[in-house]
C-alpha positions as CSV (number, residue, x, y, z in Angstrom):
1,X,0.0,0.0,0.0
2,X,1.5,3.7,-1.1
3,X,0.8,6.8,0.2
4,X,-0.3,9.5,-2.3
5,X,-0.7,13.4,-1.8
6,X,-3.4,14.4,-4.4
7,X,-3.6,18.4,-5.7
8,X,-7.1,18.2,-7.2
9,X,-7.2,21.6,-9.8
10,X,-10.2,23.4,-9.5
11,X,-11.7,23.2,-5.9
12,X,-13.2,26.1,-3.7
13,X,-11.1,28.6,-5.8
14,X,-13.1,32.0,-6.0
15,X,-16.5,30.1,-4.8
16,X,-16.7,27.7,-8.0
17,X,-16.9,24.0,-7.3
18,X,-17.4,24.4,-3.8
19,X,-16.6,20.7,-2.2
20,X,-16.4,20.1,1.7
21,X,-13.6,18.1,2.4
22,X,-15.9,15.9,4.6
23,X,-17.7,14.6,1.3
24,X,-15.2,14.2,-0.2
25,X,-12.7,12.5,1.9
26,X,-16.1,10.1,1.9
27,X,-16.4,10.0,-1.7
28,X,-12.4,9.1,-2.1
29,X,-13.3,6.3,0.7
30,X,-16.2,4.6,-1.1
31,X,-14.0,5.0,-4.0
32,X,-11.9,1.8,-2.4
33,X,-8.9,4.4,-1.0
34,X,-7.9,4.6,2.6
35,X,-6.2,6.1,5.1
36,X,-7.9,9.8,3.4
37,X,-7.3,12.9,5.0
38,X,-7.4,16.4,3.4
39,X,-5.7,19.8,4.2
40,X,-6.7,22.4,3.9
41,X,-10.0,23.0,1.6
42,X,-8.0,23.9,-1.1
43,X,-7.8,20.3,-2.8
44,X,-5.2,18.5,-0.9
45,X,-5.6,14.6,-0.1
46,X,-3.7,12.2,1.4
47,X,-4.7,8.7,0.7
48,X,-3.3,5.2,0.3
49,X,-4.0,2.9,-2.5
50,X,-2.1,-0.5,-3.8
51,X,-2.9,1.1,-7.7
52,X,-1.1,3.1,-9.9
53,X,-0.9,6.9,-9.6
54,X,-2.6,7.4,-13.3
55,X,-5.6,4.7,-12.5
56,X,-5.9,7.2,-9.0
57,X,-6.3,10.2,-11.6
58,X,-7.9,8.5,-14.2
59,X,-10.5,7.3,-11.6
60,X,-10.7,10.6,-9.2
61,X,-11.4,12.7,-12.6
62,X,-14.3,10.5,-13.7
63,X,-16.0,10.5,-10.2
64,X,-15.3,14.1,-9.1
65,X,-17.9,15.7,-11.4
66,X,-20.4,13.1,-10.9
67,X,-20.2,13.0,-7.4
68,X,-20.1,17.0,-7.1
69,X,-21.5,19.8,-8.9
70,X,-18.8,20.8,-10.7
71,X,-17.2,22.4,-14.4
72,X,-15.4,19.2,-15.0
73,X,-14.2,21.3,-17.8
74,X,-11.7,23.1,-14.8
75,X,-11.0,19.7,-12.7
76,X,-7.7,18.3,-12.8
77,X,-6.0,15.8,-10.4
78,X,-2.4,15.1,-9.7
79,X,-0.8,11.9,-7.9
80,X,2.4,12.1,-6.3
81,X,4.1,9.9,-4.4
82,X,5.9,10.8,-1.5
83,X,9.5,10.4,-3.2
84,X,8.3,12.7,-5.9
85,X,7.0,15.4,-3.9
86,X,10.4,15.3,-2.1
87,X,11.9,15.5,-4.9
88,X,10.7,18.7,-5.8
89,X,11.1,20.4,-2.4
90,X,14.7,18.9,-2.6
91,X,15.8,20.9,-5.9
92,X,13.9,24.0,-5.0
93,X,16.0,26.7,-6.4
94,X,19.1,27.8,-3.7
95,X,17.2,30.0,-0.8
96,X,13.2,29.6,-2.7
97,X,10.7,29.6,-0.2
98,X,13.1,30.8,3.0
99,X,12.1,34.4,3.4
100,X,8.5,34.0,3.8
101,X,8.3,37.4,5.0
102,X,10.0,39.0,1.7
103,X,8.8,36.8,-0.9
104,X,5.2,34.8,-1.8
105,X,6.6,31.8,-3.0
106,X,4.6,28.8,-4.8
107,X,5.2,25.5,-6.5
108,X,3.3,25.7,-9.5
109,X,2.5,21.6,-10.3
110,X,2.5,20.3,-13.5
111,X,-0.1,18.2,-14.5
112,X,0.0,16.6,-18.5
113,X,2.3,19.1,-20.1
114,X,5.8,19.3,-20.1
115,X,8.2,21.9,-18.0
116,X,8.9,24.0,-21.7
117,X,5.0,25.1,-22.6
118,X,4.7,25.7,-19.3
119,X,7.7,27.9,-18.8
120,X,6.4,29.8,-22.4
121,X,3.7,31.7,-20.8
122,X,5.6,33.6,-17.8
123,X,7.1,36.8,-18.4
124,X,8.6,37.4,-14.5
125,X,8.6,41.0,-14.1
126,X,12.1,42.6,-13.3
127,X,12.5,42.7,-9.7
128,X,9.4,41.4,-8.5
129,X,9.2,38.0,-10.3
130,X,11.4,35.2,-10.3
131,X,10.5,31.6,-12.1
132,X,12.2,28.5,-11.9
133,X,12.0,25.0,-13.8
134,X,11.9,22.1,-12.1
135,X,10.9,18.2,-12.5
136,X,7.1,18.4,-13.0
137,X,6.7,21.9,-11.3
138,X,7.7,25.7,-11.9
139,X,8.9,27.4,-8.7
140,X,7.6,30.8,-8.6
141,X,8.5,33.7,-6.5
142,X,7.3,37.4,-5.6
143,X,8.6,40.0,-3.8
144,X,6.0,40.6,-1.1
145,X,5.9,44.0,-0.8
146,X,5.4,44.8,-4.7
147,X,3.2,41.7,-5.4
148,X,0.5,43.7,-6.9
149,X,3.0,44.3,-9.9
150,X,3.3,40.7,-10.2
151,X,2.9,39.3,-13.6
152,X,2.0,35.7,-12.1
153,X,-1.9,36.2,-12.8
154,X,-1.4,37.1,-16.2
155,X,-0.8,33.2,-17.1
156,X,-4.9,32.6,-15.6
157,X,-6.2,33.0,-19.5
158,X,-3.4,30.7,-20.9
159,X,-4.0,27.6,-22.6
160,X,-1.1,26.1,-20.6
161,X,-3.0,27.3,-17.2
162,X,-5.6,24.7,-17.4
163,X,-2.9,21.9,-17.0
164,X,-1.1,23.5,-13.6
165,X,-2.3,23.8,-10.2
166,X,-0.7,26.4,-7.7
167,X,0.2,25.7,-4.0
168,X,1.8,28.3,-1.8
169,X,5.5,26.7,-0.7
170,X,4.1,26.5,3.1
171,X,1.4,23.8,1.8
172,X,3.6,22.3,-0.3
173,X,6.1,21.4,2.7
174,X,3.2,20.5,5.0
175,X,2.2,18.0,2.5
176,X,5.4,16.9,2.3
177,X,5.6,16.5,5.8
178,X,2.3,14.9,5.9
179,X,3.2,12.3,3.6
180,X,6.2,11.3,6.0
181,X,4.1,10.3,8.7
C-alpha cells in the first residue's frame, strides 16, 4: 500500500466548485482508497492505494464531477508519491521559499504538459518575479511588498494554465511533511 498526496485543480477557488472536504474524503473512501485525509480546503488529499498513480487520476477525474457539482471542464487531479513530492522540495532553487516574510513563494504543479509550454507563458517582471524550472513543477516567486505588480496572474487566460495547479511553498512542505508520517 503507497501513500499518495493528491492536488485536485479546481476546488473552492473563487466560490466555484465548492466541495467540503468531509464529502469528499467520503467520496475518495467509497472509492476503495484509505487512510484519506485532506488539508486544507483547497484540494489536498492524502490517501493510500495498492494502484497506480494514473488509475488514481484517471479514476478521481471520472467521479469528481459526478459525485459534485462541478465544471469538470476546470477539474484536474495530480498523484504524487511521497518520493516525488520530495523530490521537488529537494531541488527547490538555492534559498526559494526561506524568506516568507519578503517573498510569496509557490510550487506551480504540472499536471499533462511538459516543463517548456509551461515555462512559455511567464514573463517574471524585473524585480518582482522570479521563475524556476523544475521536475514536474515551476517554482515561482514574488517580492512581497510589490506583489500587486506581479505578472504571475497574467498566465490565468493561458491555454497552458488549465494543466497547472498552484500551492503556496508552506502547503507544499506540509504536505510533504504529511506524507512522511
Amino acid at each position: 500500500m503507497n501513500t499518495y498526496a493528491v492536488l485536485l485543480r479546481g476546488i473552492n477557488v473563487g466560490g466555484k466548485n465548492k466541495v467540503s472536504m468531509a464529502a469528499l474524503r467520503k467520496c475518495l473512501e467509497e472509492m476503495g482508497f484509505s487512510d484519506v485525509s485532506t488539508y486544507i480546503a483547497s484540494g489536498n488529499v492524502l490517501l493510500k492505494s495498492d494502484k497506480k498513480p494514473d488509475f488514481i487520476k484517471d479514476k478521481i477525474e471520472k467521479v469528481l464531477p459526478k459525485a459534485f457539482k462541478l465544471d469538470s471542464a476546470l477539474i484536474k487531479v495530480l498523484v504524487l508519491s511521497r518520493r516525488q513530492l520530495k523530490a521537488m522540495v529537494d531541488k527547490k532553487p538555492k534559498g526559494f521559499g526561506e524568506q516568507p516574510k519578503k517573498y510569496h513563494s509557490d510550487a506551480i504543479f504540472l499536471m499533462d504538459i511538459a516543463v517548456t509550454p509551461a515555462m512559455a507563458v511567464f514573463s517574471p517582471k524585473e524585480g518582482v518575479d522570479s521563475v524556476w524550472p523544475g521536475t514536474g513543477v515551476i517554482y515561482s516567486q514574488r517580492l512581497s511588498s510589490l506583489r500587486t505588480k506581479s505578472r504571475l496572474s497574467k498566465i490565468v487566460g493561458t491555454l497552458p494554465y488549465k494543466s497547472m495547479t498552484i500551492r503556496n511553498w508552506n502547503t507544499t512542505t506540509k504536505l510533504l511533511e504529511l506524507l512522511s508520517k
